[in-house]
N, CA, C and O of each residue as an XYZ file, in Angstrom:
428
protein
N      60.741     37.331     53.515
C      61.399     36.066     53.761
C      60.706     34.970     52.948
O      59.476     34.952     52.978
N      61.142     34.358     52.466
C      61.021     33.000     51.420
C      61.154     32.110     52.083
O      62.235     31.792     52.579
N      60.119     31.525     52.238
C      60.434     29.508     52.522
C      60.577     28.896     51.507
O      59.828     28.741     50.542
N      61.823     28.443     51.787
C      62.468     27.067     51.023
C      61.434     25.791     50.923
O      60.924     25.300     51.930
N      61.215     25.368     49.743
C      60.655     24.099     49.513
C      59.109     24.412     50.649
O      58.909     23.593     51.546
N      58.069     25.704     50.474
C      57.301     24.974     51.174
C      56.378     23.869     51.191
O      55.968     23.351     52.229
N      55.987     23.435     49.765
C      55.138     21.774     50.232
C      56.182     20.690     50.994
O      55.650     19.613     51.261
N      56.906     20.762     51.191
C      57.815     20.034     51.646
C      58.420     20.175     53.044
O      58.873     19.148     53.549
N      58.484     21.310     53.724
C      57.865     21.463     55.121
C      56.548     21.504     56.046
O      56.342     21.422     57.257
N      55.604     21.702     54.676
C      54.062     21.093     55.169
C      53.820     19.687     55.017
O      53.128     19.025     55.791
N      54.377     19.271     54.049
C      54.445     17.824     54.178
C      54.709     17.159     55.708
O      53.999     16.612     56.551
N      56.115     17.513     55.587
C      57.049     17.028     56.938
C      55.839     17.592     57.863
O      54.959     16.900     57.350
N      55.321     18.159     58.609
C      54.544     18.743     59.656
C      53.062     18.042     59.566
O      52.367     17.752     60.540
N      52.731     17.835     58.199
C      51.416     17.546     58.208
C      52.018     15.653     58.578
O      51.114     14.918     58.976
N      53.399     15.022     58.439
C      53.504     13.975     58.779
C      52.863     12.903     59.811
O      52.352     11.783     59.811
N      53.397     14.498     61.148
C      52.958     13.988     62.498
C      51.918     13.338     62.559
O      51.843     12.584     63.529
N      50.476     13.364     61.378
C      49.650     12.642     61.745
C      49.173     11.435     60.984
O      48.077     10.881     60.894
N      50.668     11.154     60.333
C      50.502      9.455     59.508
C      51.328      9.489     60.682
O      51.931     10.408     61.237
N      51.214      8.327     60.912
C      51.653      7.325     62.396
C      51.660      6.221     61.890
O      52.336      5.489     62.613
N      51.295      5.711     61.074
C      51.568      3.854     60.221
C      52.120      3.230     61.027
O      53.027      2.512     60.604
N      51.893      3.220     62.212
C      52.878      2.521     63.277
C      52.401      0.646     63.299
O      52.838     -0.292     63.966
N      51.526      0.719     62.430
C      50.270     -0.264     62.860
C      49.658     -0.376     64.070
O      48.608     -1.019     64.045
N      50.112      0.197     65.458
C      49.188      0.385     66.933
C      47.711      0.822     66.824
O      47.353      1.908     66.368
N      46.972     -0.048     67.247
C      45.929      0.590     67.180
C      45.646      1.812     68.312
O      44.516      1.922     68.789
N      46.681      2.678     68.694
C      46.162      3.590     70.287
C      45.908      4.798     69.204
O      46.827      5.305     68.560
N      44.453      5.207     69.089
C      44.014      6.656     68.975
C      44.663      7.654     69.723
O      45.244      7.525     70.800
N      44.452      8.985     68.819
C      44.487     10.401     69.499
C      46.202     10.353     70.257
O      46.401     10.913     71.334
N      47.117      9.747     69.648
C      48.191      9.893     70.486
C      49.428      9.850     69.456
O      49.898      8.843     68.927
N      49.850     11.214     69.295
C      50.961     11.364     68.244
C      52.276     10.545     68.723
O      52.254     10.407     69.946
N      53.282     10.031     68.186
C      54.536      9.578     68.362
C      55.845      9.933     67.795
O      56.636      9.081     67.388
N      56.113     11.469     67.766
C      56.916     11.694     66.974
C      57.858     12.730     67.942
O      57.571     13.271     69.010
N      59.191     12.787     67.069
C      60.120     13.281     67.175
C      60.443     14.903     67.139
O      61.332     15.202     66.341
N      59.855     15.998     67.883
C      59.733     17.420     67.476
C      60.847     17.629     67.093
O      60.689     18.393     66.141
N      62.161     17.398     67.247
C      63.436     17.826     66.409
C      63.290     17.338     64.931
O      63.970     17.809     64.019
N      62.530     16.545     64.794
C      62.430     16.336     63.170
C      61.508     17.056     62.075
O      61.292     16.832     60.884
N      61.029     18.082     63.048
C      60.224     19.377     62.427
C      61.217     20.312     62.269
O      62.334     20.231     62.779
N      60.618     21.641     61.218
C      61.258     23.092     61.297
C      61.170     23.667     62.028
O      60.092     23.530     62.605
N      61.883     24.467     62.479
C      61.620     25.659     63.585
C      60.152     26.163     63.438
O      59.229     25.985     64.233
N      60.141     26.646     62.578
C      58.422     27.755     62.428
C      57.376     26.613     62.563
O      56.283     27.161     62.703
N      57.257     25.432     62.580
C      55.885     24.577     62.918
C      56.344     24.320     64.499
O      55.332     23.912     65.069
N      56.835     24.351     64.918
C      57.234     23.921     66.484
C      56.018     24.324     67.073
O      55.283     23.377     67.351
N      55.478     25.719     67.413
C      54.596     25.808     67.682
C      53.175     25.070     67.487
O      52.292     24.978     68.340
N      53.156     24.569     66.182
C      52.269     23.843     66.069
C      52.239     22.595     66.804
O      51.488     22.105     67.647
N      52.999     22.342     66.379
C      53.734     20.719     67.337
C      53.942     20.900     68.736
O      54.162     19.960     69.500
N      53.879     22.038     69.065
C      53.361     22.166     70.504
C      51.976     21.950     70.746
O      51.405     21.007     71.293
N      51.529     23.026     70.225
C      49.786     22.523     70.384
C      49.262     21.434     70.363
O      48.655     20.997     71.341
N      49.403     20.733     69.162
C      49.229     19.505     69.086
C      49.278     18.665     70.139
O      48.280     18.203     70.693
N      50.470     18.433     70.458
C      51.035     17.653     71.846
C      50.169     18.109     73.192
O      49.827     17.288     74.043
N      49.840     19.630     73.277
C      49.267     20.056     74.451
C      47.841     19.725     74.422
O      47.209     19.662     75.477
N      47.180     19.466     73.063
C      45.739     19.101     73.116
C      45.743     17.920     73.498
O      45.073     17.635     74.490
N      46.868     16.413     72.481
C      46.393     15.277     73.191
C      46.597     15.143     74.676
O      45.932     14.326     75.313
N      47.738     16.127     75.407
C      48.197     15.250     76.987
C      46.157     15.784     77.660
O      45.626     15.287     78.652
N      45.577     16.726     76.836
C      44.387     17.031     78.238
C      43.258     16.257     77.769
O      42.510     16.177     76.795
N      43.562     15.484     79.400
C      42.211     14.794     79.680
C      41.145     14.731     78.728
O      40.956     13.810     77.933
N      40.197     16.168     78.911
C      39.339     16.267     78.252
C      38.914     16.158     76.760
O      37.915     15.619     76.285
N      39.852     16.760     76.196
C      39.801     16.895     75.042
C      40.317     14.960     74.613
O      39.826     14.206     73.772
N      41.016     14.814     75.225
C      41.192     13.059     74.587
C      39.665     12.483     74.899
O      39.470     11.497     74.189
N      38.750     12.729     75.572
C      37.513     12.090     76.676
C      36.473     12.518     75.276
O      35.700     11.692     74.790
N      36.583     13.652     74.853
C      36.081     14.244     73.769
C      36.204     13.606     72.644
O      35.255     12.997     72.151
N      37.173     13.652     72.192
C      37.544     12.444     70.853
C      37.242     11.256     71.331
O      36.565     10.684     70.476
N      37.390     10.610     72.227
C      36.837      9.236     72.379
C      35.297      9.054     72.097
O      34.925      8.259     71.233
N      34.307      9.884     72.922
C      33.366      9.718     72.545
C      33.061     10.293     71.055
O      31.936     10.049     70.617
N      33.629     10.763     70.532
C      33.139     11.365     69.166
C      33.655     10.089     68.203
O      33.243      9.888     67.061
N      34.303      9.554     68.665
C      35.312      7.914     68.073
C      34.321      7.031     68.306
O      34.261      6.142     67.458
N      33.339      6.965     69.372
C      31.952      5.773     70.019
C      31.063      6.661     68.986
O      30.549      5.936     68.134
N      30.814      7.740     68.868
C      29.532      8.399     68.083
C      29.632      7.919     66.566
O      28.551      7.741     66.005
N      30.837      7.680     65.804
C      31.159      7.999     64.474
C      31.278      6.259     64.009
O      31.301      5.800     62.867
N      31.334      5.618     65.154
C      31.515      3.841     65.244
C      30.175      3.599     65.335
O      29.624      3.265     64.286
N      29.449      3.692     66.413
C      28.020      3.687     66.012
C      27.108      3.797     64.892
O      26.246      2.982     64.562
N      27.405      4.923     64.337
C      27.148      6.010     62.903
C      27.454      4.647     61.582
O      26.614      4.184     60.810
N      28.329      4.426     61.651
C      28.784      3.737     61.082
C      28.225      2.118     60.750
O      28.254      1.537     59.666
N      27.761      1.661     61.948
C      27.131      0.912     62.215
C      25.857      0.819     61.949
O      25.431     -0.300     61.663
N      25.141      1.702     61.968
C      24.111      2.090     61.291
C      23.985      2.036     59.833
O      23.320      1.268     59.138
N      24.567      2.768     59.588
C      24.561      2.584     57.492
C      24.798      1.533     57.311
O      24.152      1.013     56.401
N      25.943      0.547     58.137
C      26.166     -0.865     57.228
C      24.742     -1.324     57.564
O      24.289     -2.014     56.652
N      23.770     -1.130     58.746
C      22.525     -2.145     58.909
C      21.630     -1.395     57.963
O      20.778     -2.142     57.482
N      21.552     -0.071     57.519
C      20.409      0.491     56.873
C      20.779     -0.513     55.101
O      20.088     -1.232     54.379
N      22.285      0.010     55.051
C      22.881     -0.643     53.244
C      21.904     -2.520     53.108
O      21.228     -3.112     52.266
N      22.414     -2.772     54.482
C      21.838     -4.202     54.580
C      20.724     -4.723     54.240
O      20.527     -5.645     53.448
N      19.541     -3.756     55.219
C      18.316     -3.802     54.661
C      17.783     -3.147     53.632
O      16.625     -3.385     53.287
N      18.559     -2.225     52.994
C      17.912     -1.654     51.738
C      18.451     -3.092     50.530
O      18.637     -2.552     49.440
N      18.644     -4.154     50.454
C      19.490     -4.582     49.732
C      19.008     -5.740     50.203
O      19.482     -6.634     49.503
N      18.077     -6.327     51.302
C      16.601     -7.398     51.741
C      15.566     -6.595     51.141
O      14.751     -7.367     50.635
N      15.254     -5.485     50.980
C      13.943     -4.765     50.317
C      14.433     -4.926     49.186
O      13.399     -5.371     48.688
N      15.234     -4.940     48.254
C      15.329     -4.713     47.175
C      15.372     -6.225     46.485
O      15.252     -6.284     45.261
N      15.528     -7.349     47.187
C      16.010     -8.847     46.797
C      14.147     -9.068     47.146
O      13.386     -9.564     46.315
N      13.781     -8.663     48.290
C      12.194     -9.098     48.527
C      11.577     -8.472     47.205
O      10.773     -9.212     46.638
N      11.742     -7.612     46.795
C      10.999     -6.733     45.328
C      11.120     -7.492     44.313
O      10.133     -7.626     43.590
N      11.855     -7.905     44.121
C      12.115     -8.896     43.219
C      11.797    -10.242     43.127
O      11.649    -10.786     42.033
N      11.680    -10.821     44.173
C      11.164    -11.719     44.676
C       9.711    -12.127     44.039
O       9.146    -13.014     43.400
N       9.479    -10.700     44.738
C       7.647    -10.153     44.667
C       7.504    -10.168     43.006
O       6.582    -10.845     42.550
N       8.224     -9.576     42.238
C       8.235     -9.208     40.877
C       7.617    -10.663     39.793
O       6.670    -10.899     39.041
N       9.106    -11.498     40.425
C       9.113    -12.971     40.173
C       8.033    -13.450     39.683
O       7.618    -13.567     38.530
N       7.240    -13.961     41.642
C       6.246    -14.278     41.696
C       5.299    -13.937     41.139
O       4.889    -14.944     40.562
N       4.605    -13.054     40.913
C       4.086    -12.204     40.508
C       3.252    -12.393     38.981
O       2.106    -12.392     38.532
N       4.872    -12.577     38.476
C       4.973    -13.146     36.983
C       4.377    -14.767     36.567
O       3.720    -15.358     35.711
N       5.181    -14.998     37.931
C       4.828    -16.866     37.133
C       3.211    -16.794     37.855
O       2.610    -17.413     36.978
N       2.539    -16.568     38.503
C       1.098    -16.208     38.717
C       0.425    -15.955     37.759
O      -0.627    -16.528     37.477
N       1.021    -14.931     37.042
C       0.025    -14.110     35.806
C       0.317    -15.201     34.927
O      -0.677    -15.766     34.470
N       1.387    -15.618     34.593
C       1.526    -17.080     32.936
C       0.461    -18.294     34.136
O      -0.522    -18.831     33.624
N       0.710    -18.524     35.282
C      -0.303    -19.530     35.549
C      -1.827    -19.662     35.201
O      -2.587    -20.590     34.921
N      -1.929    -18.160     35.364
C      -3.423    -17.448     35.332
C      -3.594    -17.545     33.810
O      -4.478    -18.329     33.463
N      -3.048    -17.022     33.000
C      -2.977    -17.236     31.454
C      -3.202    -18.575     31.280
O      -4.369    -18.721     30.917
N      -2.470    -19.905     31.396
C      -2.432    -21.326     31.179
C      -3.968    -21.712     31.461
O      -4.645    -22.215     30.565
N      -4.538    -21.435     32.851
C      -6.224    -21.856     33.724
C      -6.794    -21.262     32.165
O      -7.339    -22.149     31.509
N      -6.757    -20.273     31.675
C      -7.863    -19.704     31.302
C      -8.031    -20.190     29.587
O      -8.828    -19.821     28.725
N      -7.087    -21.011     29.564
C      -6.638    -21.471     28.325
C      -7.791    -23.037     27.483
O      -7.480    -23.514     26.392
């Protein structure tokens, strides 16, 4: 058996999870299962059966607080690597006009 057009029914299936709805509600598909093929249905079952449980949504949430955190972190580490690197320079600066001062005294 041959599937017709398959990037184009993986497309359509892999859809379900652009949602561009602009809503910000995580972990919660909004779509239409008649607007899938028969043979992904199953998938689109699953799908649907993972977000309705509890747990597994309780799961992604905190992994959504872990990865926000995470995140939060690198922008403060990027931050301070980038005050160490402006202080180095700083230091460099100084440093310099010291040594021509020191040159000028000895003059």
């Amino acid at each position: 058996m041959k599937i017709a057009n398959p990037i184009n029914k993986l497309e359509k299936v892999l859809s379900v999870f652009d949602q561009g709805t602009g809503k910000e509600i995580k972990h919660f598909l909004n779509f239409n299962d008649e607007d899938y093929p028969k043979e992904y249905k199953e998938i689109v079952r699953r799908l649907l059966k993972a977000a309705a449980e509890t747990k597994v949504r309780q799961t992604m949430d905190i992994e959504d607080d872990i990865l926000a955190e995470l995140e939060d972190l690198e922008r403060l580490i990027a931050k301070q690597d980038k005050t160490i690197e402006n202080n180095k320079k700083t230091i460099q600066d100084k440093d310099k006009i010291i040594a021509d001062l020191m040159k000028e005294l000895e003059k």
